[in-house]
Structures are given as C-alpha cells and as structure tokens.
C-alpha angles and dihedrals in degrees: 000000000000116000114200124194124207132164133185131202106228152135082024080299137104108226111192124197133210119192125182120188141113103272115047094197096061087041090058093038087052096045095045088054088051095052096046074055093063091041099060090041076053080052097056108032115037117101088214095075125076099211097048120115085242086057094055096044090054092039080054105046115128082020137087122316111279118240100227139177105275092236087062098060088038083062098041097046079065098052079059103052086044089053087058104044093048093042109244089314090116118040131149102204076074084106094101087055101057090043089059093050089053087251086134113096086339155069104258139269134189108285128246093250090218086056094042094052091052088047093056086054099063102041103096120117075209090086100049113102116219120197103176090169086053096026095220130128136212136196105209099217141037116261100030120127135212112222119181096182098113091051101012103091091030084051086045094052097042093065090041090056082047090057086048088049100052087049096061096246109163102195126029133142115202130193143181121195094334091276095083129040134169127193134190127197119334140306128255083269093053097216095115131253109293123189136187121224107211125200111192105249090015141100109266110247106218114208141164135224130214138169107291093047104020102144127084131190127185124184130174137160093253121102126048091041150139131208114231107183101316096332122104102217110198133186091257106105142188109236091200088051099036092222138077129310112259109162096067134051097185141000127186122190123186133193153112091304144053101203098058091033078061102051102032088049083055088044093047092057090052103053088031127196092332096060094051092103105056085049082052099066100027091055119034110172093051117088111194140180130204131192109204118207129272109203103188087045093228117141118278137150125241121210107226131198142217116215110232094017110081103199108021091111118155130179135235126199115244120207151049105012123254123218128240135199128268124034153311129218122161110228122233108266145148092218118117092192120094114237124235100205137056141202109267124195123215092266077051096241122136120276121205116236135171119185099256097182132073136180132182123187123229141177119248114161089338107298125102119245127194118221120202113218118195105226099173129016095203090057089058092069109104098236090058091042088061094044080058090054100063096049139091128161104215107193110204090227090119101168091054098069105122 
C-alpha cells in the first residue's frame, strides 16, 4: 500500500492529511479535493471575511433576515438544537463576548465591565431567527455576532471526509489544528490510528480510533490566553457567565462525528465534570473526558465519564507531570496554540515528528493546484511516513477552532 501526505493552511489553522491506499494518484487527487472542500466551508463560514455568509449575517443583525446558502441554516439549526441540549454551554451568538474580552483579532485583556455587561445581553441562539423554507437567518438585535469556533473546523472536516468517502479511499487521518481529528479505515500498518490527548502537567492518554467511533475532539482553556493575578483567563467562554471558563483544564470528546465532537468537547469544558450526566443521556454514541482544575496544582484524582455509556468512569491523575520514556520533539508548526496530544508508538513511547509536507494552493486558470514541498529528506523515507500516520497532536484550545 502507498501512503500520500497533504496540508493546507487554513481557518487560521494547518490541516494535514494521511491517506493510505494502493494507487497514490487517486489518493492525492482525492485529498486535494478534500482540502479545496474545507476551503470553501472556510469561505462560508468564517466571521473574518467579509464575503462569507457569517459576515453577512453579523454586518445584518438587528436588520432584515439574511438570504444564505441552505447548508448554512442547516448548521446553524443545529447550533440551536446544541445550545439547548447542552443548556446554553455551547452557543454561537458568544461573539460579543469575545469581542468584549479583546478575543477578537487578539490575545485577550481584562473587559470594560460596562461593555461587558452590554455584550452578555446580547449572547442567546433564542434571538436568531431560522427560515429553512426561505433559507434566510436573522439576528434579532444590533450588536449580536455570529462565532463558529467551537463547530466551524469539525463541520469543515466532516464534509472533507465526505468528499474521501465518495472517492473510495480505504485509510485516511485527518486533522485540523491538532485539537480534531477524523480517521477512516486503517493505516498501511494496519494497526489502526492511534492518537495521544495531552493535558499540560499531566500523563498523555493514548487512544485509538476506529470506525464506529472514528472522530476525536479536544478542547481546554489554554491557548489563546492572557494571565490576570494568578488566573489564566482563555478564550473559552462561558456564554451564561459571560466570562472563561475556570472549572475545567481539558475535555476530550470522542464519536462518529466531527462536528458535534467539536462542539460537545467545547460544551464539556465549559459544565465541567458536574455536567457530564445530562450529556450521558442526551448523546449516546459520544464517549468524553474531562480534567477539572486543580488550583493549588497538588495531586488529585478526577473522576472522568463516557457518554452513552453510564459507568464506564475512569480516573485520571491530576498534578505535577511524570516523565516517559522516548522523545520529544515539537513538531514545526504555525500554530500558537499549545497541543494537547502526541505521536505514540506501538511500545507507547514517544516518536519525533516534524511536518515534512507542505502544500499551498494557487490559482492557475482558475483552478487550485496543490504543490508538495519536501521539508525534510530523512522524513520521506517510508518507515518514518508510517510513523506520521499514526499520529495526531490534539491542543486542548477548544474556542479557537475557526
């Protein structure tokens, strides 16, 4: 079997793509197709363009309803639905918010409490209007702000996978940013993808993914963050408070989707431990952890969840990190923010890895072409490939994911 690697700069991110198979030219034809896919969701859903249907709907708010894309209110009558399973612990109208706490276009600072005050007032996915037959959305007030970050990039891999899918291809790992990552089938090995949830300070989980459950999440409040006295303050918020998230340092959800791995991982962080049991019973099929905070960093353990699977606890120890064998070796990246998962090898020790494929996409008579650059000569070597393709970095910055 041929393995071929790709990546793509994009939503502020890097997603890298594996794919295993028998004819490497179908296998790059096929992953280029699935990256342009995550460019044009990047197209529509990302608050940053101005042409993007998200834009529109922000530039709109208070206004007349906004004619989208279908697909758009299909997503976002989800977000709805989410907001209110979760109760109210995922919700997309936060933008305000995280405008307030200087989020936007930067890394954080203390809010203007007058300004803070207005921004919470205007956070509810009660006031956005939904017209699938129309397919048109409203945000009932002025000031209100669509952000996709918690949905956006597991929405965005979940069509490209689609795309993989529809081509036939039998093995492929897919990740966006380190923090989401979705894998069909099974490597050249054939020992299935296997990934590594870090906490920072704290032992790395290895698991692996397969095919009923082949899609993992992590978010954290690490990251894009600021420290305010002895509080680190990260671009996770809680939309109810109004403020970030404090009671949790890392939550990893894992199921048969990216999109709501995405957004309950995001949700999880922000109930914490103590919300665990209403996801139980609203989301069978996802299976999540969650490591509270410990604020005077002394050892406990913390008791952790499955959803759908009511007694499969397990427990995690919380506190000064402990070493393993093997390496570490950071790998090249444009990410800021700090990753949450590592390579393991089979042994489970720690394998080095640097990203050594790049592609950029141009325009050349209209059409998008994707160039391989060579970035190390000892990482073409096959035994180092297939090292690459059981790995995935997972950070735990889970409200930054657009």
């Amino acid at each position: 079997m041929s393995e071929v690697a790709l990546g793509l700069e994009s939503m502020a991110t890097r997603f890298e793509l594996i794919l295993a198979g028998d004819d490497p030219v179908r296998l790059r034809a096929a992953g280029e197709e699935a990256l342009q896919e995550i460019e044009r969701v990047e197209a529509l859903l990302s608050r940053y363009r101005p042409s993007s249907a998200i834009a529109a709907i922000n530039a709109g708010a208070g206004g007349a309803p906004i004619r989208v894309d279908p697909r758009v209110v299909t997503l976002l009558r989800l977000c709805a639905d989410l907001s209110r399973l979760t109760d109210g612990a995922f919700d997309v109208t936060v933008g305000p918010l995280l405008r307030a706490w200087g989020f936007v276009g930067g890394s954080g600072a203390p809010p203007d409490p007058a300004a803070l005050a207005r921004a919470r007032r205007l956070v509810g996915m009660d006031r956005v209007e939904l017209d699938t037959a129309a397919s048109t959305v409203r945000l009932a007030q002025a000031g209100m702000e669509l952000d996709l970050g918690a949905v956006g990039k597991g929405y965005a891999i979940d069509r490209a996978i689609a795309v993989l899918e529809e081509h036939g291809v039998p093995g492929a790992l897919l990740h966006g940013g380190t923090s989401s990552v979705h894998v069909i089938g099974q490597p050249t090995s054939g020992a299935g993808w296997r990934v590594a949830w870090r906490v920072p300070g704290r032992p790395d989980r290895p698991r692996a993914l397969t095919a009923p459950r082949p899609a993992l999440s992590v978010s954290a409040r690490h990251g894009k963050a600021f420290v305010l006295g002895d509080r680190l303050l990260g671009h996770v918020l809680d939309p109810r408070r109004g403020e970030p998230v404090f009671a949790s340092l890392s939550a990893c959800v894992v199921g048969p989707t990216s999109t709501l791995c995405d957004a309950l991982s995001t949700a999880l962080l922000v109930k914490g431990a103590g919300g665990r049991a209403a996801l139980t019973e609203r989301f069978p099929g996802y299976s999540a952890w969650v490591v509270a905070a410990a604020s005077d960093r002394s050892r406990r353990t913390v008791k952790m969840g499955s959803f759908g699977a009511p007694g499969a606890g397990a427990q995690v120890r919380c506190g000064p990190a402990r070493t393993r064998p093997g390496s570490r070796i950071t790998p090249r990246s444009r990410l800021k923010t700090p990753s949450t998962a590592i390579p393991t090898s089979r042994n489970g020790n720690r394998i080095s890895q640097t990203s050594g494929y790049r592609t950029r996409a141009s325009k050349a008579s209209g059409q998008h072409r994707m160039r391989r650059t060579t970035q190390s000569r000892n990482f073409v070597k096959a035994h180092l490939l297939r090292r690459l393709c059981s790995w995935i970095r997972a950070p735990a910055a889970g409200g930054s994911r657009t």
